[in-house]
N, C-alpha and C positions, 0 to 999 in steps of 0.2 A: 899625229894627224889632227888636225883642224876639222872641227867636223859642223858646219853649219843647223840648225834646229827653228824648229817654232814650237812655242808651244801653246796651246789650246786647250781649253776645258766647254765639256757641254753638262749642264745643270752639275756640277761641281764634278764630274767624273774628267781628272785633266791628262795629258798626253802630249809626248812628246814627241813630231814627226820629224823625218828625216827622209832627204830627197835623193834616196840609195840610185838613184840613176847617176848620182856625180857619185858616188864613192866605190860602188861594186861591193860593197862588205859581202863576207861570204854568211850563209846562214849561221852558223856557230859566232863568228863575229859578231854578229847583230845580238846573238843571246846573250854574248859578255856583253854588251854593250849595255844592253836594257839593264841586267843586274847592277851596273854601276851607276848610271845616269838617270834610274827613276827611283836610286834610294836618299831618300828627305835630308835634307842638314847636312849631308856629304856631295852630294853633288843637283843636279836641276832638280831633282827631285818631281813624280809622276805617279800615277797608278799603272800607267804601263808605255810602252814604244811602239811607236809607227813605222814602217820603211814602205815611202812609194816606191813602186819598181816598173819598169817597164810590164806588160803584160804581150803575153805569144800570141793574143788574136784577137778578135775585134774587139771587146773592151778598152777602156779608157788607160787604165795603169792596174797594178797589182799591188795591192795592200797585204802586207805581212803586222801581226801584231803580234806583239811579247809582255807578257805582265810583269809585273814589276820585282819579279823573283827570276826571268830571264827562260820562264814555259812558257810555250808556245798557246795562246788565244785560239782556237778555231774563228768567235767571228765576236766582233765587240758593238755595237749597236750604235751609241752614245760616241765610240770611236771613229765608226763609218762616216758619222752626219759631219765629225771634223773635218776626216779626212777630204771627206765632197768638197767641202769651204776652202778647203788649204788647195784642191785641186783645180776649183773654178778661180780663184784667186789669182793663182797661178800660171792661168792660161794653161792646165794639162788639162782641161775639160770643160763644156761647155755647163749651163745650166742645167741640163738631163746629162746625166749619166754611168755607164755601168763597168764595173771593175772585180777582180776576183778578189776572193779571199779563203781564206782555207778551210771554208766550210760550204764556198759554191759563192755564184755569180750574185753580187747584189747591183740596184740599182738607186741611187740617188739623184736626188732635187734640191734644187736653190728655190726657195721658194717665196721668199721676202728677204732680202740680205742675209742678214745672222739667221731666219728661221729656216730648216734643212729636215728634210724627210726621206729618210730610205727606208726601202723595201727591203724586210728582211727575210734572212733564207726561212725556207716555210718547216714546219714542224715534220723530221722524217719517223719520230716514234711521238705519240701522247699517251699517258696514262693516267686518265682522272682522277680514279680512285684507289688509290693505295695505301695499306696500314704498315706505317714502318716503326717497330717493338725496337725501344731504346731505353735502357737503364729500368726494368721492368716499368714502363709504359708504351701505351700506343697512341701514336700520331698519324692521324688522317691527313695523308698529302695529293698534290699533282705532280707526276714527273712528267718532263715536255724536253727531246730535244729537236735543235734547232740546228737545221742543215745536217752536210753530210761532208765531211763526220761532225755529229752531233755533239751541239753546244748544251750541255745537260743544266738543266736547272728544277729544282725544286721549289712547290709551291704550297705555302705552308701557314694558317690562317692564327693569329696572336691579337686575343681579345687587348683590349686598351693600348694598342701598339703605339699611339701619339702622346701617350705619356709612359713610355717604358724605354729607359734609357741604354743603349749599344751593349755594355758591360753587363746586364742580367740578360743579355740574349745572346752574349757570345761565347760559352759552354754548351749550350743546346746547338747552335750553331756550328762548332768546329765538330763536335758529335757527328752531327750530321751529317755536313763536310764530306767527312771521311767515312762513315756510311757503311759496311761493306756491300751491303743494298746499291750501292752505285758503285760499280768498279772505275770508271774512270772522276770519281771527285762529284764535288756537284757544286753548282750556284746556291745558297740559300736563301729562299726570298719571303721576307717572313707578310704580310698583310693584313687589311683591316680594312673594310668597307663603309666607309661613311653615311651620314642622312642623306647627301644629296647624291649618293651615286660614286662620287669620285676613292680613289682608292690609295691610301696609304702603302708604300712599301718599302721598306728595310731591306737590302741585300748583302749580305756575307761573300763575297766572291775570290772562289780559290785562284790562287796567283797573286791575287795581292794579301790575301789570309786577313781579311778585314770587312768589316764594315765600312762600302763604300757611301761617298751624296749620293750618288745615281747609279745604274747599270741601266743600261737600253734594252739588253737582251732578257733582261729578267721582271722587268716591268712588262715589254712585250709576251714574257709567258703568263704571271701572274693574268694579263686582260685576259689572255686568251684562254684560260683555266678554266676563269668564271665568266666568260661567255659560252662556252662549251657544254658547260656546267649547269647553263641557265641561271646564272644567281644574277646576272646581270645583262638587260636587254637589246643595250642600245652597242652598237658596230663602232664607234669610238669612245674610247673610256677613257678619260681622263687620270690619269697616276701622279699621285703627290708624293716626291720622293725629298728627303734631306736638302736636295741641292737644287729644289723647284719644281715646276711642273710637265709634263709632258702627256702628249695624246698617241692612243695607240690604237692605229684603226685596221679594224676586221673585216674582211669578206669571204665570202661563203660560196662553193658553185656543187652542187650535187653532195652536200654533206661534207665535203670537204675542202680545207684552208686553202685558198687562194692567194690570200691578200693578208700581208700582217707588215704594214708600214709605222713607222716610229717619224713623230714629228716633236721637234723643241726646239730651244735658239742653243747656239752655238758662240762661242767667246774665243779672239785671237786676247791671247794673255803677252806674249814677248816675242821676239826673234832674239837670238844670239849664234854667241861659239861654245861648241863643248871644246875644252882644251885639256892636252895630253894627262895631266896635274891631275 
């Protein structure tokens, strides 16, 4: 099978989508898929796969996502703002619009060309303050999941994080990872708050078992931690991750999240064929 592709990356987090309305793959097809087609120097190579699909109701299409180990994503952040661009692009959606995913209904915007902002699914558990006992120490963290079922991430603060290189932070990181504090895994997002507000973050994210440039969903948790938290005042906070910048804006209605949009640009990187080989 000839299998048509684009692919895209938003602030260095890239992906490879696939317009499963022409193919049908079945779900277990699509997970062999992703584990072949987003491993590096053997084939396209991704952090993780796309499949548009039709959607059963009034939304736009259905977004399934697979990381780049061939598990299934609940909800990818940085993936969504693609997929929106790949969908307006394509004529499957206008400039507003809204699609499932497996962690609930998101909604995205076209908003200047390549700039793309979705709303993400809102936090169905937070936990600000928690002490997680690792290697006889203790770690003051945020756990926050996102949607339902819950995109888990952890938020986790690393003095001089802009000069502290991937590899002395990716032992504390797989540690953690794997957690038994978190039964189903967790995002690791390690941070650093600047002079002028803006927020360094680092993310470990299971599925691809790496340090990636970007994650959406976990710079989306980090803001909202320490907004939460009051370390930080203002309803869009600025995140400076490896793979560039991005803004993550908050609202509030009776003490509780409302509003947690993720805005950055967006990159079409190639079209091709994946071929049988």
């Amino acid at each position: 099978m000839r299998i048509e592709f684009t692919k895209m990356q938003g602030l260095g987090n890239d992906f490879i989508i696939i317009d499963n309305r022409q193919y049908a793959l079945t779900f277990q097809q699509l997970q062999i898929l992703a584990k072949k087609v987003c491993t590096r120097r053997f084939s396209v190579g991704s952090d993780g796969l796309m499949a548009l699909e039709n959607s059963n109701d009034s939304t736009d299409f259905r977004m399934r996502f697979f990381n780049a180990d061939g598990s299934v994503g609940e909800m990818c952040g940085n993936g969504a703002r693609c997929i929106a661009r790949y969908a307006y692009i394509n004529k499957i959606a206008g400039k507003k619009m809204t699609f499932k995913t497996t962690a609930g209904i998101v909604s995205g915007e076209i908003i200047n060309d390549r700039l793309v902002g979705v709303l993400l699914n809102l936090p169905e558990f937070i936990e600000l303050r928690r002490i997680v006992s690792l290697h006889q120490n203790e770690y003051p963290i945020s756990y926050i999941e996102l949607g339902s079922p819950g995109l888990p991430h952890v938020v986790i603060e690393h003095k001089g994080l802009k000069d502290t290189d991937d590899t002395s932070l990716t032992e504390l990181a797989i540690a953690l990872r794997y957690h038994e504090a978190f039964p189903k895994g967790a995002n690791i997002n390690f941070y650093e708050i600047g002079k002028d507000s803006a927020v360094t973050v680092r993310t470990y994210e299971r599925g691809v078992e790496d340090f990636t440039l970007a994650c959406g969903t976990g710079s989306a948790s980090v803001a909202l931690a320490l907004f939460l938290r009051e370390e930080l005042s203002n309803n869009i906070i600025r995140i400076n991750v490896p793979g560039g910048s991005l803004d993550v804006a908050i609202g509030m209605s009776d003490g509780k999240v409302e509003k947690l949009q993720l805005i950055g640009d967006t990159n079409m990187i190639a079209e091709g064929i994946i071929l049988d080989e």
